[in-house]
C-alpha positions in Angstrom: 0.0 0.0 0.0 1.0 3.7 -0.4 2.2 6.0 1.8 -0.3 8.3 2.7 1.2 11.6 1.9 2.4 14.3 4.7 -0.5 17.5 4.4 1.0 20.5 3.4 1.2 23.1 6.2 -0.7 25.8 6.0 2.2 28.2 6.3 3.9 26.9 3.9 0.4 27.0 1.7 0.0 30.8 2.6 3.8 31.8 1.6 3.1 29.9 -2.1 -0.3 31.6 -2.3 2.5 35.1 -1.6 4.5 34.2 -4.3 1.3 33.6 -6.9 -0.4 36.7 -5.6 2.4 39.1 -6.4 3.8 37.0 -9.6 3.2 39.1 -12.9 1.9 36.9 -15.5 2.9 38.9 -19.0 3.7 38.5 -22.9 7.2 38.6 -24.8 6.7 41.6 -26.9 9.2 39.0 -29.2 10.7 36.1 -29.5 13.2 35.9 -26.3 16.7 35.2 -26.7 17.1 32.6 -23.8 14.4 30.3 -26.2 15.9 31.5 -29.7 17.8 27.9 -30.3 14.9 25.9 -29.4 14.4 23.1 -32.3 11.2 23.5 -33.6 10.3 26.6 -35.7 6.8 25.9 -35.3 7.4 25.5 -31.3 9.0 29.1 -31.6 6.3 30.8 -34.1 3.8 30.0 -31.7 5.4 31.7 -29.2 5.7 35.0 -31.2 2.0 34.6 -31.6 1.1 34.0 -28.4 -0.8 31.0 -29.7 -0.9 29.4 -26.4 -1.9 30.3 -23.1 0.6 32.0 -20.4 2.2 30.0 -18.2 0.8 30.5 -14.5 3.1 28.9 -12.0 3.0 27.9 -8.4 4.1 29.3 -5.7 7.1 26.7 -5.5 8.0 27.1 -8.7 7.9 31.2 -8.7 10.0 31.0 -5.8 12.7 28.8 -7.2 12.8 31.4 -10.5 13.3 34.0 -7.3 16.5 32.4 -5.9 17.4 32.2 -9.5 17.3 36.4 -9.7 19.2 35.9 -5.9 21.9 34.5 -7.5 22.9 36.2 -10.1 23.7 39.4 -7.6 25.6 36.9 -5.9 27.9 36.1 -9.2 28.2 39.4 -9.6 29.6 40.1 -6.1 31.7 36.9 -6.6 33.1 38.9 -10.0 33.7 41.8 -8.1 35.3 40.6 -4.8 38.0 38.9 -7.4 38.8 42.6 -9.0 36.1 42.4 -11.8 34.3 45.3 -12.9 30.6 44.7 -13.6 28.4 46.8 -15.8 25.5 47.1 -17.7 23.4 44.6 -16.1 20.1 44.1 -17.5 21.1 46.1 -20.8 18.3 45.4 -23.3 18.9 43.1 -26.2 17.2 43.9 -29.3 17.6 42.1 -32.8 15.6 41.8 -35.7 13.8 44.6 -35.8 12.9 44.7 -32.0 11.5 40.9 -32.1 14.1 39.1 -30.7 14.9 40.6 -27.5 16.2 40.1 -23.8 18.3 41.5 -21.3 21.9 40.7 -20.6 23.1 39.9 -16.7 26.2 42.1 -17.5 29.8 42.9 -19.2 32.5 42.4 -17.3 36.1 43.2 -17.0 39.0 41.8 -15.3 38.6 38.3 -16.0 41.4 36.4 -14.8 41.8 35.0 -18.3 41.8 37.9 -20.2 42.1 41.1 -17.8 41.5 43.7 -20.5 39.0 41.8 -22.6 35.1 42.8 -22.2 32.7 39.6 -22.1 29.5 39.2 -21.7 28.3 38.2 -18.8 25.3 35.0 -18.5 24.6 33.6 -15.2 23.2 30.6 -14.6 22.1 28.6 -11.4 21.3 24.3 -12.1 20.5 21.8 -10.2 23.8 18.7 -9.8 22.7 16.7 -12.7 22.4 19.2 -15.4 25.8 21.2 -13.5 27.6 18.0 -14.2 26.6 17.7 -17.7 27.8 21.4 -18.4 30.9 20.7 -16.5 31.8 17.3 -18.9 30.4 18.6 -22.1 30.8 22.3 -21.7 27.9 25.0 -22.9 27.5 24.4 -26.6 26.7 21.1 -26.4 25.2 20.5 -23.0 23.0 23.8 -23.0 22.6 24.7 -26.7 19.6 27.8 -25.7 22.3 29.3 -23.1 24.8 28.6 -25.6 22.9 30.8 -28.4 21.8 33.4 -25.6 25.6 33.8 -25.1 26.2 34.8 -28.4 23.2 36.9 -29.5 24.3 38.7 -26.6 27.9 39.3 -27.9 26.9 39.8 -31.7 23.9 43.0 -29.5 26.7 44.2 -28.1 29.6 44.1 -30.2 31.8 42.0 -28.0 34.3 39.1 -29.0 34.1 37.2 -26.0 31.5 35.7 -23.3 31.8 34.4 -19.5 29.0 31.5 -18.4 28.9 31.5 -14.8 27.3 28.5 -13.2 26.7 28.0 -9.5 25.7 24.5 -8.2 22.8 24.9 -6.4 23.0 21.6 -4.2 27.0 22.2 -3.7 27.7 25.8 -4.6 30.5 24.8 -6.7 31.0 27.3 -9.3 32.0 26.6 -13.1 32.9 29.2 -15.4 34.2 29.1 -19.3 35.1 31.2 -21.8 33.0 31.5 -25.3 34.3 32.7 -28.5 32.1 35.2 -30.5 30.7 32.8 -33.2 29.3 35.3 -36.3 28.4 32.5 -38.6 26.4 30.8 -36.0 24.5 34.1 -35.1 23.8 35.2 -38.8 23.1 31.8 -39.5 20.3 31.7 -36.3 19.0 35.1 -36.8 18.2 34.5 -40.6 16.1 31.7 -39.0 14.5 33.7 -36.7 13.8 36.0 -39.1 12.2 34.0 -41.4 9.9 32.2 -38.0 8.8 35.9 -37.7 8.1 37.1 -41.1 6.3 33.6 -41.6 2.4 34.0 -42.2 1.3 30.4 -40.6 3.3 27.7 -38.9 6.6 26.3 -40.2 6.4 22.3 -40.7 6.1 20.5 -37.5 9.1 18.8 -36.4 7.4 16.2 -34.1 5.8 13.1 -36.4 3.9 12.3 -33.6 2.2 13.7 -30.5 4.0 11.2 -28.0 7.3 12.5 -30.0 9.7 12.8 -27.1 11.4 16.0 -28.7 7.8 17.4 -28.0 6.8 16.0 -24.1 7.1 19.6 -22.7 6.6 21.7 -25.2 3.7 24.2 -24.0 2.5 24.9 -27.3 1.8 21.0 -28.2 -1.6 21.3 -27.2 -2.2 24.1 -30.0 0.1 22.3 -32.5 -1.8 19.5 -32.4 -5.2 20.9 -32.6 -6.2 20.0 -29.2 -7.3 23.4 -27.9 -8.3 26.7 -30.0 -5.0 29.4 -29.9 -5.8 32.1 -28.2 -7.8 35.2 -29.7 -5.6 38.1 -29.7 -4.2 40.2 -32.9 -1.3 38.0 -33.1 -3.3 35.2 -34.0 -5.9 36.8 -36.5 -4.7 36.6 -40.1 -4.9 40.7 -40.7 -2.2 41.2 -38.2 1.7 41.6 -39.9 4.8 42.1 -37.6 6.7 45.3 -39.1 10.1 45.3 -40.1 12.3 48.2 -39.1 10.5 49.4 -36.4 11.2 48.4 -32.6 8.9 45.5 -32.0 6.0 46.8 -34.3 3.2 45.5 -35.5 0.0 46.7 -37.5 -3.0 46.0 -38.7 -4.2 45.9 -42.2 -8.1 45.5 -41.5 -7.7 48.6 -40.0 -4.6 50.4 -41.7 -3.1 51.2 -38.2 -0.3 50.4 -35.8 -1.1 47.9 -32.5 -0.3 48.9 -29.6 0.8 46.0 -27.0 -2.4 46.2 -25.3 -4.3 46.4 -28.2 -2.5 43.7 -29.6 -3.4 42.0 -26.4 -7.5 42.6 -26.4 -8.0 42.3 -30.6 -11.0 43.1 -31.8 -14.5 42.3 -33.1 -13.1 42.0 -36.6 -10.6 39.3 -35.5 -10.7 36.2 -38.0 -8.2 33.3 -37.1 -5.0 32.5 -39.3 -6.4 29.9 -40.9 -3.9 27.7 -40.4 -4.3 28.0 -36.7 -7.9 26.6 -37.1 -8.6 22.7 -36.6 -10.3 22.2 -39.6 -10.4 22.6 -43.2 -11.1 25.4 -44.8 -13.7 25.2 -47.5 -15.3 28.8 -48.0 -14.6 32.6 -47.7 -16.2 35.7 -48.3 -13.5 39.3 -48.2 -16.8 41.3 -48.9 -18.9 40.1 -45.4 -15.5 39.3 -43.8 -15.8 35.5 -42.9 -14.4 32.2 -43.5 -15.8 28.8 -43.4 -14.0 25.4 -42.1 -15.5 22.0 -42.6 -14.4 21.1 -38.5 -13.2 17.1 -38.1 -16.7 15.9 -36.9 -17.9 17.0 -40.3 -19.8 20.1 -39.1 -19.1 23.8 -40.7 -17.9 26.5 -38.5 -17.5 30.3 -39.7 -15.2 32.6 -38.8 -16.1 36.0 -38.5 -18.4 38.1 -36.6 -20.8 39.2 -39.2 -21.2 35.5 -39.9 -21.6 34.7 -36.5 -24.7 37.7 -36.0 -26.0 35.7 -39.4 -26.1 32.2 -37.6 
């Protein structure tokens, strides 16, 4: 038989409650650097869309990404009490156009290494398995998204040369290593990017199936696979175009106007789903009465389309 589990106090229950109460749940106005190697294209154009819900975490969880921020003011002091200068922490990244973005942790100088060499500063905390893994196969391979946040750092910011700083968190052993500015890799990964953004529907899938393990925790799964509906907000309607050359712009070409991030946020009564993003087929459209009909897999027609839907 089962141990019956131990009851959470109810201190303990009131300080996660804290953390949930005062936890800002928001949107990337982009496509954030710390995700900008992840596999799938599809995986990150749903993310620039906000196709899927936001993530709303515990109390424990919120208060582990807390000790996380603790941290890294702790590998900065560790920097400085070794005769490092730090600056520049939180410096914004922006690339392509404003979507890609992020914040840096800091540049540094004084690295015992390479005294009068700048680097870019990413600070990590892990727990022993995944420390050991960095430790015996060093960033690139054994954390390819802090690997590429590294570098789009460097390539924001000019520099030639990047310090990862990873603290243990069950030992507080410290590794550090040095990363060469890579410019082929980064051209190479914001041409992708670029093309994820200016993309009108959903790269290919790279999962073949939905028990794919490359896809287990993927948070957009459920809206890849058609389980839920994406959620309505401009990103996801089909007259909505992310502008080049701007900082993060988009507009709207229903309406021949800029979005705002809270517009962008609320859409509108116009809204009509990408139609790729809609589990169905689509069999019928009218520009004139602004709708569009899908043939839905139980063999029922749906429209799209608020004038449509006042008709119904």
């Amino acid at each position: 038989m089962a141990p019956i589990p131990t009851p959470q106090t109810g201190t303990v229950a009131a300080i996660y409650r804290a953390y949930e109460a005062t936890n800002e749940h928001y949107d990337s106005l982009g496509i954030s650097v710390g995700v900008a190697a992840t596999e799938c294209d599809r995986s990150l154009w749903y993310i620039f869309r906000w196709c899927a819900d936001p993530e709303h975490p515990d109390g424990r969880k919120i208060s582990i990404f807390r000790t996380g921020d603790m941290w890294e003011d702790r590998l900065v002091a560790d920097l400085e009490a070794i005769g490092c200068e730090v600056t520049g922490q939180q410096d914004r990244i922006r690339l392509v156009s404003g979507h890609v973005r992020g914040k840096i942790d800091g540049r540094a100088t004084g690295v015992p290494e390479a005294p009068v060499t700048e680097h870019l500063c990413e600070f990590k905390s892990s727990n022993d398995k995944d420390f050991k893994a960095i430790v015996r196969q060093g960033c690139k391979e054994a954390k390819p998204l802090h690997y590429a946040q590294v570098q789009l750092g460097m390539h924001a910011f000019g520099l030639t040369r990047g310090l990862y700083l990873v603290v243990n968190k069950n030992t507080d052993e410290r590794y550090s290593e040095r990363i060469e500015y890579d410019a082929e890799y980064c051209i190479r990964l914001l041409a992708r990017l670029e093309r994820i953004i200016a993309s009108n529907e959903p790269p290919t899938r790279l999962c073949s199936k939905r028990d794919d393990f490359r896809g287990m925790f993927c948070r957009q799964a459920a809206v890849c696979w058609g389980e839920v509906w994406p959620r309505v907000t401009c990103r996801s309607c089909l007259y909505s175009t992310p502008e080049m050359g701007g900082d993060g712009h988009w507009s709207c070409g229903r309406w021949g106007k800029p979005l705002s991030f809270d517009e962008q946020k609320e859409g509108c009564p116009a809204m009509l789903f990408i139609p790729a993003l809609v589990p169905g087929e689509q069999v019928d459209c009218s520009e004139e009465e602004e709708w569009v009909e899908y043939r839905m897999p139980d063999g029922t027609l749906w429209r799209d389309g608020v004038q449509a839907q006042d008709q119904q």
